[in-house]
C-alpha positions as a Markdown table, in Angstrom:
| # | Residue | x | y | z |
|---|---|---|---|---|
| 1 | Unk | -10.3 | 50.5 | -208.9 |
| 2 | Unk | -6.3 | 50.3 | -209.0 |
| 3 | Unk | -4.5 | 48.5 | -206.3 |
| 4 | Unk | -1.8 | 50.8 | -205.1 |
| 5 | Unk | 1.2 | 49.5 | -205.1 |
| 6 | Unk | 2.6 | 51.2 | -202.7 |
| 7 | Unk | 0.6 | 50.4 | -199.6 |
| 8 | Unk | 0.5 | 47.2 | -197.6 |
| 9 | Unk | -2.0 | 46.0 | -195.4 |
| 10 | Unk | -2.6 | 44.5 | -192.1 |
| 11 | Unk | -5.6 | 43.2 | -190.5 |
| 12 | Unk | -5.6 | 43.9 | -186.5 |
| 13 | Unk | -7.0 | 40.5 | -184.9 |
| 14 | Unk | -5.3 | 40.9 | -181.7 |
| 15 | Unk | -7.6 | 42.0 | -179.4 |
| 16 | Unk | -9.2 | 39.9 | -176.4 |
| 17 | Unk | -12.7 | 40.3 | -177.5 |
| 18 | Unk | -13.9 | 40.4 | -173.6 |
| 19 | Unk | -17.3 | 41.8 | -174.6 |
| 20 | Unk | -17.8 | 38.8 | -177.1 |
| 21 | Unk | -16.8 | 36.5 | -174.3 |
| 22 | Unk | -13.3 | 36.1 | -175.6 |
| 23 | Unk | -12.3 | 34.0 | -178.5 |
| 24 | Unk | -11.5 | 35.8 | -181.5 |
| 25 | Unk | -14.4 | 38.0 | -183.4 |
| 26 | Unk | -13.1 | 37.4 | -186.6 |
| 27 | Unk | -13.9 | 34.0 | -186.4 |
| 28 | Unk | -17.2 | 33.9 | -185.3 |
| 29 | Unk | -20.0 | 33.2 | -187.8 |
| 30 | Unk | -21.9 | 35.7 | -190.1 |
| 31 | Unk | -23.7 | 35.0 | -193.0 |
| 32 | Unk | -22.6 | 31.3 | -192.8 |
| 33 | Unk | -19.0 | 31.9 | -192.9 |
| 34 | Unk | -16.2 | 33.4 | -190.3 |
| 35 | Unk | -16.6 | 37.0 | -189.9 |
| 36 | Unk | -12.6 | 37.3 | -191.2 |
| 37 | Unk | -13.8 | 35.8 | -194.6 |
| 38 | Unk | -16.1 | 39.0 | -195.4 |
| 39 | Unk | -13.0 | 41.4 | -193.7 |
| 40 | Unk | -10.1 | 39.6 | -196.0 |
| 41 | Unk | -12.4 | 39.8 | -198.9 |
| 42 | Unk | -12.7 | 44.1 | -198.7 |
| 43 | Unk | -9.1 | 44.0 | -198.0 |
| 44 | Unk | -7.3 | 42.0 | -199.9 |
| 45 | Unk | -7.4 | 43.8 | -203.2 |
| 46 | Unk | -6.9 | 47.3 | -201.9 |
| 47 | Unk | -3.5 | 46.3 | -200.8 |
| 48 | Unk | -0.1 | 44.9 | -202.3 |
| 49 | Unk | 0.3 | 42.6 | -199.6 |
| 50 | Unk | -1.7 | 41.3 | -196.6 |
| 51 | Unk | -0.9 | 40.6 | -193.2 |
| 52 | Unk | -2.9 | 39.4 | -190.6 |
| 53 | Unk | -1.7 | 40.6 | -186.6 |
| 54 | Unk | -2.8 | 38.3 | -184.4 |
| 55 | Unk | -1.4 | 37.1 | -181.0 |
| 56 | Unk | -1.5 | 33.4 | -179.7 |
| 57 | Unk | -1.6 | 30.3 | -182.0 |
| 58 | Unk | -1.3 | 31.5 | -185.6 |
| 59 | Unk | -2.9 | 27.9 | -187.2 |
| 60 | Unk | -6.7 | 28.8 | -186.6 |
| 61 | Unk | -5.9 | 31.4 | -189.2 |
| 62 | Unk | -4.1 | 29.3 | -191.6 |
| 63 | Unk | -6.6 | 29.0 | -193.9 |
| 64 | Unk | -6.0 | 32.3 | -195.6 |
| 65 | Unk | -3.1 | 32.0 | -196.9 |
| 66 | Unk | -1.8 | 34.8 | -195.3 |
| 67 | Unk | 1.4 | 35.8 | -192.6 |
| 68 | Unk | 0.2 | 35.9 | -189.4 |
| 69 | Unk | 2.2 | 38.0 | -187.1 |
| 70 | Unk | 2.1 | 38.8 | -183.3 |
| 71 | Unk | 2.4 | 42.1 | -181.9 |
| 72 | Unk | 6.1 | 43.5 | -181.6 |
| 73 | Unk | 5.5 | 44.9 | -178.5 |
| 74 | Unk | 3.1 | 43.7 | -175.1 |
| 75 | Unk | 1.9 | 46.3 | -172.1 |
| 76 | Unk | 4.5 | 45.8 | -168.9 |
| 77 | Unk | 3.0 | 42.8 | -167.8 |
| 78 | Unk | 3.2 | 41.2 | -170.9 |
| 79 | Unk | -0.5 | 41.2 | -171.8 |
| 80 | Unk | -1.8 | 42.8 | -175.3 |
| 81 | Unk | -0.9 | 46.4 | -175.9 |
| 82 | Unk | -3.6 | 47.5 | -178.0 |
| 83 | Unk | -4.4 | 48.3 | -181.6 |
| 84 | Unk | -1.4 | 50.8 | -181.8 |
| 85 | Unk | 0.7 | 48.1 | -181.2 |
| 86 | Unk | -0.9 | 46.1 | -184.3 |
| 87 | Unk | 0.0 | 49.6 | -186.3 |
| 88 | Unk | 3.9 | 49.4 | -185.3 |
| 89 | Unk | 4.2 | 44.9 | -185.8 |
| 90 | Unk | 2.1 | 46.0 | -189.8 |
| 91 | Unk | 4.8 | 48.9 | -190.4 |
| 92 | Unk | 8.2 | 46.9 | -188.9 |
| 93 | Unk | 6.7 | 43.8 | -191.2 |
| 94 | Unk | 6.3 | 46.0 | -194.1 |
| 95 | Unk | 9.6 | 47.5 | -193.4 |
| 96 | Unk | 11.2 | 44.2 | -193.6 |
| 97 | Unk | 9.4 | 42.1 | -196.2 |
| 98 | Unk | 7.5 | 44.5 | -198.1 |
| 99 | Unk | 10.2 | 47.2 | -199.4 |
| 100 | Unk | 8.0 | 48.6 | -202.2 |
| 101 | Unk | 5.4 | 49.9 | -199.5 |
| 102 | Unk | 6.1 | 52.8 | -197.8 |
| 103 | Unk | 2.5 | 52.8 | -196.7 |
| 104 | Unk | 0.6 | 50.6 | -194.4 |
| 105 | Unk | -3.2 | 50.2 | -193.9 |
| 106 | Unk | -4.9 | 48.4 | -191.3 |
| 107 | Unk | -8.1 | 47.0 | -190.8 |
| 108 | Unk | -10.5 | 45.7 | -188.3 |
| 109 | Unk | -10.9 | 42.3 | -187.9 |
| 110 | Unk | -14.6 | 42.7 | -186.8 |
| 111 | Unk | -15.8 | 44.9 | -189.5 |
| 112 | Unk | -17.3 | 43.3 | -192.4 |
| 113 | Unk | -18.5 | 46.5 | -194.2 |
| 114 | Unk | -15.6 | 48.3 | -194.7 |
| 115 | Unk | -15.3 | 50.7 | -198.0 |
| 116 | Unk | -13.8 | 49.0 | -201.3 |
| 117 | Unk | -12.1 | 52.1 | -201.8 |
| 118 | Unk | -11.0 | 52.8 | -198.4 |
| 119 | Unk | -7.2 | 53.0 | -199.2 |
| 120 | Unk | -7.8 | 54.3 | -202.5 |
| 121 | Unk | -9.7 | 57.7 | -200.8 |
| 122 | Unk | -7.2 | 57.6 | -198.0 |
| 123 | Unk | -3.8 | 57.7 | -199.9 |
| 124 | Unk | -5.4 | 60.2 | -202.0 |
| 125 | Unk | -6.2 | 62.2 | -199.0 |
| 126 | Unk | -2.7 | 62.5 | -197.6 |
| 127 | Unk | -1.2 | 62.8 | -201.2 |
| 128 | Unk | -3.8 | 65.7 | -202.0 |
| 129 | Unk | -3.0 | 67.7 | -198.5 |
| 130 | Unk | 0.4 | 66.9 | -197.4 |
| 131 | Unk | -0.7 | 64.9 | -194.3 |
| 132 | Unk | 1.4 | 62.2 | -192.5 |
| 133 | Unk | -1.5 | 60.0 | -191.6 |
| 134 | Unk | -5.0 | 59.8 | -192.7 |
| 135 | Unk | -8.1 | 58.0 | -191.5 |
| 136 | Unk | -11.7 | 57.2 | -191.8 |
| 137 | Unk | -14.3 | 58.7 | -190.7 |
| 138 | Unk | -17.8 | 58.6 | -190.9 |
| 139 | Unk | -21.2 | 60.2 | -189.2 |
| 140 | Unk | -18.7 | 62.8 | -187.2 |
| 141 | Unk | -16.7 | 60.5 | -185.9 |
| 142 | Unk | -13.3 | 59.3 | -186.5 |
| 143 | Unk | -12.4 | 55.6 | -186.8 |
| 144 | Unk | -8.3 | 55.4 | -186.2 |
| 145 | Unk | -8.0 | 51.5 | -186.7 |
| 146 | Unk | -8.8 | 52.0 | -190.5 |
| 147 | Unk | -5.8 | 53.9 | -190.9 |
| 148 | Unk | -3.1 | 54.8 | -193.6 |
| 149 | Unk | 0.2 | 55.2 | -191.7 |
| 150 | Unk | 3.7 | 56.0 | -193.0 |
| 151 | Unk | 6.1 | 52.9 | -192.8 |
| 152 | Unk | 8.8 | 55.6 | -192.1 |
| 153 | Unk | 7.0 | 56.7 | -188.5 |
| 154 | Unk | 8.4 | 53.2 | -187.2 |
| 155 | Unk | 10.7 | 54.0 | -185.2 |
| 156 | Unk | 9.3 | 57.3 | -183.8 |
| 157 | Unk | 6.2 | 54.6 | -182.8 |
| 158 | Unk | 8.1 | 52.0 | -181.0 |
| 159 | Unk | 10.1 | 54.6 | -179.2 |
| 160 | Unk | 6.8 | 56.1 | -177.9 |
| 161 | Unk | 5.7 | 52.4 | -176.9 |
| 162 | Unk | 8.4 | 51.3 | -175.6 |
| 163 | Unk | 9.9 | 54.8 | -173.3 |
| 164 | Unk | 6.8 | 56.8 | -172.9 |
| 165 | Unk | 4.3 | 53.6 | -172.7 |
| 166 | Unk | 2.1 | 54.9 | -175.4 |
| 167 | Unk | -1.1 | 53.3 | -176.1 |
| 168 | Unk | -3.7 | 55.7 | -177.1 |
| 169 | Unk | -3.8 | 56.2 | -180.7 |
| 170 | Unk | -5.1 | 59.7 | -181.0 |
| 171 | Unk | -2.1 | 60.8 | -178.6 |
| 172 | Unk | 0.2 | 59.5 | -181.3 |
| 173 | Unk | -1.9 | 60.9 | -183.8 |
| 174 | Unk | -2.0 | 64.5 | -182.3 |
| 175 | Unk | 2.2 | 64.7 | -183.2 |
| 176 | Unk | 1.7 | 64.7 | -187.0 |
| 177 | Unk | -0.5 | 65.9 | -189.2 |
| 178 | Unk | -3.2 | 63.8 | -189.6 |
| 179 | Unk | -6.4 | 64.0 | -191.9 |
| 180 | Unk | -9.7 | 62.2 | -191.5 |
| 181 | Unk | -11.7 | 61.6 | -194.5 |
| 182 | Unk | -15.3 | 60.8 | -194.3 |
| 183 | Unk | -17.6 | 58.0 | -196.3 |
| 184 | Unk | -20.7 | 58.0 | -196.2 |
| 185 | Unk | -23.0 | 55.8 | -193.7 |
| 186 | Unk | -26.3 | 55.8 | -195.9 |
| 187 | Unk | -28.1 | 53.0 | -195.8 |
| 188 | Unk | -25.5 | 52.2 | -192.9 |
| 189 | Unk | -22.4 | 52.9 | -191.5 |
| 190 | Unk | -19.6 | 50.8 | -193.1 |
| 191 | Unk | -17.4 | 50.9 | -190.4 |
| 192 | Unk | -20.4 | 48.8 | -187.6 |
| 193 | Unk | -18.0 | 47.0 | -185.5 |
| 194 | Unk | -18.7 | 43.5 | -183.9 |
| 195 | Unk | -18.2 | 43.8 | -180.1 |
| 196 | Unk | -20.7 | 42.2 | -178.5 |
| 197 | Unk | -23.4 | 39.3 | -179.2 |
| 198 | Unk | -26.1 | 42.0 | -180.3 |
| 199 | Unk | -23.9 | 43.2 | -182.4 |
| 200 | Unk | -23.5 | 40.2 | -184.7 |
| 201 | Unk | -27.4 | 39.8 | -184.8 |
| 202 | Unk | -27.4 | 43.5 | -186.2 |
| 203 | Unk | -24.6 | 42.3 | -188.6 |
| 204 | Unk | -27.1 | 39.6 | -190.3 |
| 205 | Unk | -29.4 | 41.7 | -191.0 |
| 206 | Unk | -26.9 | 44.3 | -192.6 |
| 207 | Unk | -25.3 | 41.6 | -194.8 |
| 208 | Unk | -28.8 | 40.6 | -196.0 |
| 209 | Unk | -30.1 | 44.4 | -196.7 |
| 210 | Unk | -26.6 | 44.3 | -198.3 |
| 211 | Unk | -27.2 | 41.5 | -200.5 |
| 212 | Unk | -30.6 | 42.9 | -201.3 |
| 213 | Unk | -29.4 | 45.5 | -202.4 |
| 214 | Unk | -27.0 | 44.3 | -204.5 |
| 215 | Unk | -29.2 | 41.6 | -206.3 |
């Protein structure tokens, strides 16, 4: 696999996790190790740069290596705007320290399984149609927060935060042209998301049949 060298890369850690009981998910334990170790390990090399968004003390993710950034923008009483808001701090980042990128593709911090070739697929997808955005997809349903999203759509995004309070991402979405490109989810669905305690029971035994599989 090439890296592209034109996309950057942002991991959105911002969330509350209230199903989880708070804390962050990313940092609870799977396999023996922080669920953001198996996350920065499919993302890191399909990316030119890394950064991870992630609101309140940036030290309990220090041991990556990595810039941790807060969102650019909060709801109006100052609370966490959602993951759109992760998508407008990774472009305005890239925009400022990562010129080479016009591209930017996020991440979730609770899903371990995500595609080695996510960004790969993806930038070929908009290249290959003409699209603004692209992203994944898998068993008929689209999964916005593993994104590809133009640096240049910056501005247009904060001005929808920030005057028309936008927060969904499909209504930002719906503006542009946007494609959604499917992987498959045979023996499981890569993008399985950690959101509650069950969940990360179901996550062992993935990582395991995983392993297995790859012995």
């Amino acid at each position: 696999m090439t890296v592209p060298a034109n996309v950057a890369g942002v991991l959105l850690a911002g969330g509350r996790a209230r199903r989880m009981g708070g804390g962050d998910k990313g940092l609870r334990t799977l396999g023996g190790r922080p669920v953001m170790d198996h996350v920065v390990e499919r993302a890191r090399p399909q990316v030119a740069a890394l950064l991870i968004n992630a609101n309140s003390d940036p030290e309990r993710f220090s041991g990556y290596g990595l810039p941790v950034v807060p969102d650019v923008i909060s709801d109006e009483s100052g609370g966490v705007a959602g993951p759109l808001a992760g998508v407008l701090t990774g472009m305005e980042w890239a925009a400022a320290s990562q010129p080479q990128c016009p591209w930017v593709a996020t991440f979730a911090c609770d899903a371990p399984f995500a595609p080695s070739d996510l960004v790969e697929r993806l930038l070929a997808a908009v290249e290959e149609e003409g699209a603004d955005i692209a992203c994944a997809a898998s068993r008929g349903r689209a999964h916005p927060v593993f994104g590809l999203w133009p640096v240049a759509k910056a501005g247009d995004l904060r001005l929808a935060m920030t005057e028309e309070d936008m927060r969904k991402i499909d209504r930002w979405t719906g503006r542009y042209k946007l494609i959604e490109v499917d992987f498959a989810a045979d023996p499981f669905d890569p993008f399985f998301n950690i959101n509650a305690p069950e969940n990360l029971a179901e996550a062992e035994k993935l990582l395991s049949a995983e392993k297995r599989g790859a012995a």
